[in-house]
C-alpha positions in Angstrom: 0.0 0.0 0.0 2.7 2.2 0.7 4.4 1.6 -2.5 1.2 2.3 -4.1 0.3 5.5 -2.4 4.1 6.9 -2.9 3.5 6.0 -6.8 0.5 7.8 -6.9 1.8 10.6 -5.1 4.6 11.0 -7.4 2.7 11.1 -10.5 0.2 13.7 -9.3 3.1 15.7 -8.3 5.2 14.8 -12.1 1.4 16.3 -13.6 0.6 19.0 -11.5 4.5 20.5 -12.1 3.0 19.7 -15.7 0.4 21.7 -15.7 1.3 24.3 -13.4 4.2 24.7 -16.0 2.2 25.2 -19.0 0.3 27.9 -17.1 2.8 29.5 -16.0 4.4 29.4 -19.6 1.1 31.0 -21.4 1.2 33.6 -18.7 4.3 34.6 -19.0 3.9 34.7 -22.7 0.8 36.5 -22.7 2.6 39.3 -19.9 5.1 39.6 -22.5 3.1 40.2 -25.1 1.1 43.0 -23.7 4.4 44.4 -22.6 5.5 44.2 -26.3 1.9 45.9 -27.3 2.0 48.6 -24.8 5.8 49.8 -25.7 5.4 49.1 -29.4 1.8 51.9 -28.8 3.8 54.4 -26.8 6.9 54.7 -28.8 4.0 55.2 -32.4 2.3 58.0 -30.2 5.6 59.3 -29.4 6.9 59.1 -32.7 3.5 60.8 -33.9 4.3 64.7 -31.8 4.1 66.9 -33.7 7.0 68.5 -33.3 9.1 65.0 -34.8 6.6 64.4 -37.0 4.5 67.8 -38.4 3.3 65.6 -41.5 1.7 63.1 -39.5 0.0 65.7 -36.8 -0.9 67.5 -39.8 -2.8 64.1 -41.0 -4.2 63.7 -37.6 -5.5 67.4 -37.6 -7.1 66.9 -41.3 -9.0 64.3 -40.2 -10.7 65.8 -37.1 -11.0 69.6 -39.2 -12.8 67.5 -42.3 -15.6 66.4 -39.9 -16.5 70.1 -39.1 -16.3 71.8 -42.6 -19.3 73.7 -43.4 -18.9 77.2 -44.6 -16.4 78.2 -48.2 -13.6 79.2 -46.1 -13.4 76.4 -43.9 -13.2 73.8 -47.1 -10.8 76.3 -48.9 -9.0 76.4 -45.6 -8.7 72.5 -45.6 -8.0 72.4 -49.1 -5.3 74.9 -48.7 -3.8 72.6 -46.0 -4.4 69.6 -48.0 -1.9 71.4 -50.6 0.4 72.4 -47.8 0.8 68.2 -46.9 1.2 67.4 -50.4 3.7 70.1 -50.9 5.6 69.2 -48.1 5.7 65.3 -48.3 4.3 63.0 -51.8 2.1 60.5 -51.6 4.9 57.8 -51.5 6.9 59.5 -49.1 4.2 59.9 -46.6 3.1 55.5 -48.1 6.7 54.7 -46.8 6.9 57.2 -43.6 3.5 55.6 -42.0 4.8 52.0 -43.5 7.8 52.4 -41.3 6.6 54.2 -38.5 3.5 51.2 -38.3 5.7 48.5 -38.4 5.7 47.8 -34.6 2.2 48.8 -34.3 1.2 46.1 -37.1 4.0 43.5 -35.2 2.7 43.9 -31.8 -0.9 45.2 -31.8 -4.4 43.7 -31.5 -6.0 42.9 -34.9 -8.4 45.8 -34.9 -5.1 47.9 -34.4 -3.8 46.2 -37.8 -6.9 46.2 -39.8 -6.8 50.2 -38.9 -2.9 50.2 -40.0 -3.6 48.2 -43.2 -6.3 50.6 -43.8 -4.6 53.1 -44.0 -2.0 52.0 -46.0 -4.3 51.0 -48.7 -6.0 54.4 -48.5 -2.4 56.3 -49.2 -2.1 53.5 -52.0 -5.1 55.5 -53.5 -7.0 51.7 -52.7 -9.6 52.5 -50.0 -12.1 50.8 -52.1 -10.4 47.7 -50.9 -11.3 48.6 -47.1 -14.2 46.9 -45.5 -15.8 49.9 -44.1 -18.6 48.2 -42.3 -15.9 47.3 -39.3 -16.1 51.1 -38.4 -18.7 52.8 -36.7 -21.3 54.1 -38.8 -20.4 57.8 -38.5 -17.1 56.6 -40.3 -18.6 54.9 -43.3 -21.3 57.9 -43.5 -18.3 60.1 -43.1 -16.1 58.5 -46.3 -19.5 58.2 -48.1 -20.3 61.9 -47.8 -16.4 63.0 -48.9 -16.9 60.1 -51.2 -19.7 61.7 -52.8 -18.2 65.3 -52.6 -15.6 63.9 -54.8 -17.7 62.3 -57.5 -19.7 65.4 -58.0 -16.8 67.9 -58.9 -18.7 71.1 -58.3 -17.0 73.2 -56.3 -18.4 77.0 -55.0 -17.1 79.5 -53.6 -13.4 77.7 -52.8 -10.7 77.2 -55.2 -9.5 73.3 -55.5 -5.8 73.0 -54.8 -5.6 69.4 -55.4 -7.3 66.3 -57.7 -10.4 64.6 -56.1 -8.4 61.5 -55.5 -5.9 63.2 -53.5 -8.4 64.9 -51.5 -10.4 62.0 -51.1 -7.6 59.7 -50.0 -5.9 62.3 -47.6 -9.1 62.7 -45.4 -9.7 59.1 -45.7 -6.1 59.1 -43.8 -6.9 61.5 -41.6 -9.9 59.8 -40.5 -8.5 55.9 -40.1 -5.6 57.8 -38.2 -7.8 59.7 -36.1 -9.0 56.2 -35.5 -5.8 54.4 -35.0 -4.5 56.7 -32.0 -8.1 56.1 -30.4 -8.0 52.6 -30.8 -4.2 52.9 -29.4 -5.1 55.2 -26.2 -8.2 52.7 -25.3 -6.0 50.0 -25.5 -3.3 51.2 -23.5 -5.7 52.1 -20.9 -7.5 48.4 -21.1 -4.6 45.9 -22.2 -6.6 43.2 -21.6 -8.1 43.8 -25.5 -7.1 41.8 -28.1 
C-alpha cells in the first residue's frame, strides 16, 4: 500500500508540475506580449508629436477639421492645408513614412489595431475601395461616403481646388483611419486586456 500511495503521489506531483508549468508558460507569454503591445503603442504616439513628425499631426488634424467643414472658407482652408501636406511630403513618401513608422504597431498590436494600420496604408495606395468599411462605426462609413460623394460630384463654390479629387479623397480618408488608430491605441493602452 505504501508503495502504491508513494507512486500515486509522485505522478500527481510529475502532472501537477506539468500543468502548473504550461500555465505558468502562457502567462508569461501573454505578460510579454502585452508588454511588447503597450511599448510598441507608446513609442507610435511618441513618434507621432508633432513636433518629430508635423506631417503626420498635420494628418491627424485633417482628419478631425474635415468632420466640421461647413462654410467656403473652412473647405478652402482645408483644401489649402491639404496642398500644404502634399507640398511638403508625396504621396509615396508619406506611403513609406507611415509604413515604417507602423511597423511595430502592425507587429505587436491587436487585430483591430492592424486592420486600422492596413487601412490606411491602402488608403495612401489611392485603394480605400479595398477597405471593408462596415468594421467602423457608422459615423465613419457615413463620413467617407459623404467625402466620397463630394468627390464624384466635382462642383466646387465658392473655394478654389488646390488638389485632384483623389488626392483629397484619399488624404481625409487618412486623416480619418488615423484619427481612429490613435483612439484605438489610447483605449488600448488604458485596457490591455483587448485583443
Amino acid at each position: 500500500m505504501a508503495v502504491l500511495t508513494a507512486v500515486l503521489a509522485g505522478a500527481f506531483s510529475v502532472l501537477g508540475t506539468y500543468f502548473t508549468a504550461q500555465f505558468q508558460a502562457k502567462h508569461a507569454i501573454a505578460q510579454k506580449q502585452l508588454e511588447y503591445r503597450a511599448q510598441s503603442y507608446a513609442a507610435f504616439l511618441e513618434k507621432i508629436d508633432r513636433s518629430r513628425s508635423p506631417e503626420i499631426g498635420q494628418l491627424l488634424s485633417i482628419g478631425s477639421l474635415a468632420e466640421r467643414v461647413a462654410t467656403d472658407s473652412e473647405i478652402q482652408n482645408l483644401e489649402d492645408q491639404l496642398a500644404a501636406l502634399l507640398r511638403k511630403a508625396s504621396v509615396q513618401d508619406l506611403y513609406w513614412k507611415l509604413n515604417s513608422d507602423l511597423n511595430l504597431v502592425r507587429l505587436h498590436g491587436s487585430d483591430r489595431v492592424r486592420r486600422v494600420c492596413d487601412d490606411i496604408l491602402k488608403a495612401l495606395a489611392l485603394r480605400e475601395f479595398e477597405i471593408d468599411w462596415s468594421v467602423y462605426p457608422k459615423e465613419v462609413s457615413q463620413f467617407r461616403a459623404k467625402w466620397a460623394g463630394v468627390q464624384k460630384e466635382g462642383i466646387t463654390y465658392g473655394w478654389q481646388p488646390r488638389i485632384s479629387n483623389e488626392k483629397r479623397l484619399m488624404i481625409i480618408v487618412v486623416g480619418k483611419l488615423f484619427e481612429i488608430l490613435v483612439t484605438e491605441l489610447r483605449n488600448e493602452l488604458q485596457t490591455p486586456s483587448s485583443t
